[in-house]
C-alpha positions in Angstrom: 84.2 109.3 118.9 83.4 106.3 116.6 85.8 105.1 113.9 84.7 102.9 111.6 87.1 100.6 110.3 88.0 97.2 108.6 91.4 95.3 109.6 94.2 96.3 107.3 92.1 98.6 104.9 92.9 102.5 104.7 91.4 102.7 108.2 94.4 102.0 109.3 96.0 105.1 109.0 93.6 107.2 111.4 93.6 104.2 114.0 97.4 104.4 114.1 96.8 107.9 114.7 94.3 108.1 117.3 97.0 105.6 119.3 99.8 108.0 118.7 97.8 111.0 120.0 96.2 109.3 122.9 92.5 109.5 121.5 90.3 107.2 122.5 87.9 106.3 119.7 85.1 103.5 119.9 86.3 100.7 116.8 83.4 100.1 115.1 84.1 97.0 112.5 82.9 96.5 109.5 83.0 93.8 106.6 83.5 95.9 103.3 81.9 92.6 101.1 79.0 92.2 102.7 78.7 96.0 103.8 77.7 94.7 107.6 78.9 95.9 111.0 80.1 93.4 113.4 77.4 95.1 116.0 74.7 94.4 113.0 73.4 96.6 110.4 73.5 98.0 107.2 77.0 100.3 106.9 75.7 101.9 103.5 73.0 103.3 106.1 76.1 105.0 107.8 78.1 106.1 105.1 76.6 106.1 101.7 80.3 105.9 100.0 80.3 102.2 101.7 84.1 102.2 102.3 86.4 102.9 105.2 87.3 105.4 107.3 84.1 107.1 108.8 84.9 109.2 112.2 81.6 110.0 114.1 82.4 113.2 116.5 80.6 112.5 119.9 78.2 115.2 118.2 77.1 113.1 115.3 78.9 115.2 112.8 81.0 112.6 110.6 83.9 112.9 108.6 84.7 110.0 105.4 88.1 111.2 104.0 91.0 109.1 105.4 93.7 112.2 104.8 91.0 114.9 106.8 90.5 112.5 109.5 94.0 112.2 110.5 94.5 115.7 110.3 91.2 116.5 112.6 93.0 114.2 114.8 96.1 115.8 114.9 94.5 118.8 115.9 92.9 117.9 118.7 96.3 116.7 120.3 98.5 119.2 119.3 101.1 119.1 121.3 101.8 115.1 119.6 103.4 116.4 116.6 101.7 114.8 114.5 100.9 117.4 112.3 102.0 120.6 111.7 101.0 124.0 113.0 97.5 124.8 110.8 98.8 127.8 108.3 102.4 126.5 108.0 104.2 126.0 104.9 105.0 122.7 106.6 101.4 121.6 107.2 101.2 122.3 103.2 103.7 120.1 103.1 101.8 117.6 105.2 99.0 118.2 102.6 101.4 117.9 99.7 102.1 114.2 101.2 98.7 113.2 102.1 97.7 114.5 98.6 100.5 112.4 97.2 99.5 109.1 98.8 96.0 109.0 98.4 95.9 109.8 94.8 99.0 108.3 93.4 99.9 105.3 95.7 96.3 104.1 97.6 94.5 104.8 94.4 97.2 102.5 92.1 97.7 100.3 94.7 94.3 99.6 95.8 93.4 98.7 92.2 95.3 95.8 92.5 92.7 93.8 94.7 90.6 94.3 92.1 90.5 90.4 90.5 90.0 91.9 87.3 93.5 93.0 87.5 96.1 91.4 85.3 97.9 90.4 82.2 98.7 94.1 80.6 96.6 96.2 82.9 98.3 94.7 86.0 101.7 95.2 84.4 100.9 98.7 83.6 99.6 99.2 87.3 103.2 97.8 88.4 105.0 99.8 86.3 103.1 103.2 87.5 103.4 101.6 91.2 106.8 101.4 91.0 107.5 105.3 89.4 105.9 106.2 92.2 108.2 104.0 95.1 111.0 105.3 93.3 109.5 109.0 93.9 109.1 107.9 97.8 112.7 106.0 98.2 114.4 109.4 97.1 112.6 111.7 99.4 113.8 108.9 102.9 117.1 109.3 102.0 119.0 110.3 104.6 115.7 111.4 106.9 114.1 109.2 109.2 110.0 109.9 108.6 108.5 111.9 105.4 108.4 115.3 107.0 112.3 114.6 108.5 112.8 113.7 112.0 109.1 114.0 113.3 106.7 111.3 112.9 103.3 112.2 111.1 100.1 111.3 110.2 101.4 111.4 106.8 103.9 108.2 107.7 101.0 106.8 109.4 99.3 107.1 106.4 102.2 105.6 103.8 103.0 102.8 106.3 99.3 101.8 105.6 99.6 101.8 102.0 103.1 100.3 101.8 101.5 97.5 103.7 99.6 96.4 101.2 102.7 95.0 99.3 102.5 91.3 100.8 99.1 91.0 100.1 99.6 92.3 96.0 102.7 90.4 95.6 105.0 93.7 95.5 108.6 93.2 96.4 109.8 96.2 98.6 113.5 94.5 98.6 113.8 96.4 95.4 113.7 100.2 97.4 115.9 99.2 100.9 115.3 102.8 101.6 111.6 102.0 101.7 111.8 98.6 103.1 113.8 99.9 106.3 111.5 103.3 106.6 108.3 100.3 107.1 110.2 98.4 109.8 110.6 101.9 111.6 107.0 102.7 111.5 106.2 99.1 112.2 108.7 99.0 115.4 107.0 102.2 117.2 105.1 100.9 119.9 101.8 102.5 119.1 101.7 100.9 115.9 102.0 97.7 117.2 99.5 98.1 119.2 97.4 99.1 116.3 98.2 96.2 114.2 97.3 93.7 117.1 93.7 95.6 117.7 93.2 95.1 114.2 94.0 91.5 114.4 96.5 91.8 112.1 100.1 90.2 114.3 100.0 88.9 117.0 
């Protein structure tokens, strides 16, 4: 399998989760500016959405969605926990979460890298942004991971968006709840190993 990422983008999320299931995937980099792979070529000719995550099956079948990746991951190693039985309510739960993130945190907080982004239209962003953190610092309390004491893609997922506060200038001091959940994630050993792939600690 191929997966197509760039450091520190969305990609993230299904790379931590290919570590944590023991997959071995073939990291395929690309520059999102210029649209280029580091092996050369066009990546609009590989995905015509032009952004990150693409999974390439070793059959050529592909799949572009971030949240369906890392649950087509999950499946295929089961037995890692790291998402729910297929049918579930829990793996609706899963869903709920995934569903959550991408559309009310990745999609709000991703519009902040946008340069066009400030005066009252940042603020407003913020303001959402932080409705939303509020939402999430509730739901940790007194559970270790989203779904309670098992790690999922769905934390792989948030821990990838909530890393994007040091780059927008968001202060996670203000949800401890939040700021302690990330050094969790961030301490698991597959995750670091994720983040040093990608370039991104050393």
């Amino acid at each position: 399998m191929k997966l197509y990422f760039s450091p520190g983008a969305c990609s993230l999320s299904p790379h931590i989760v290919a570590r944590e299931a023991g997959i071995a995937v073939d990291l395929q980099k690309v520059d999102l500016k210029s649209k280029q792979l580091a092996s050369g070529g066009d990546y609009n000719q590989v995905n015509a959405k032009g952004y990150v995550p693409l999974l390439e099956l070793d059959s050529g079948e592909r799949f572009t969605e971030g949240p369906v990746i890392v649950q087509y991951l999950a499946d295929q190693k089961p037995e890692s926990g790291l998402a729910p039985k297929a049918g579930t309510t829990e793996r609706y739960r899963l869903q709920e979460w995934l569903n959550f993130i991408t559309s009310e945190l990745h999609k709000t907080w991703g519009a902040m890298f946008n340069p066009k982004c400030a005066g009252d239209w940042k603020q407003a962003t913020l303001d959402r942004l932080g409705l939303r953190l509020d939402y999430v610092a509730k739901q940790l309390e007194g559970r270790s991971w989203l779904m309670g004491e098992q790690f999922t893609v769905a934390d792989a997922y948030m821990f990838t968006v909530l890393n994007w506060s040091g780059m927008t200038g968001v202060d996670l001091g203000r949800w401890p709840a939040i700021k302690a959940y990330v050094a969790r994630v961030a301490a698991r050993p597959k995750v670091q190993e994720t983040l040093k792939a990608e370039g991104l600690v050393k």
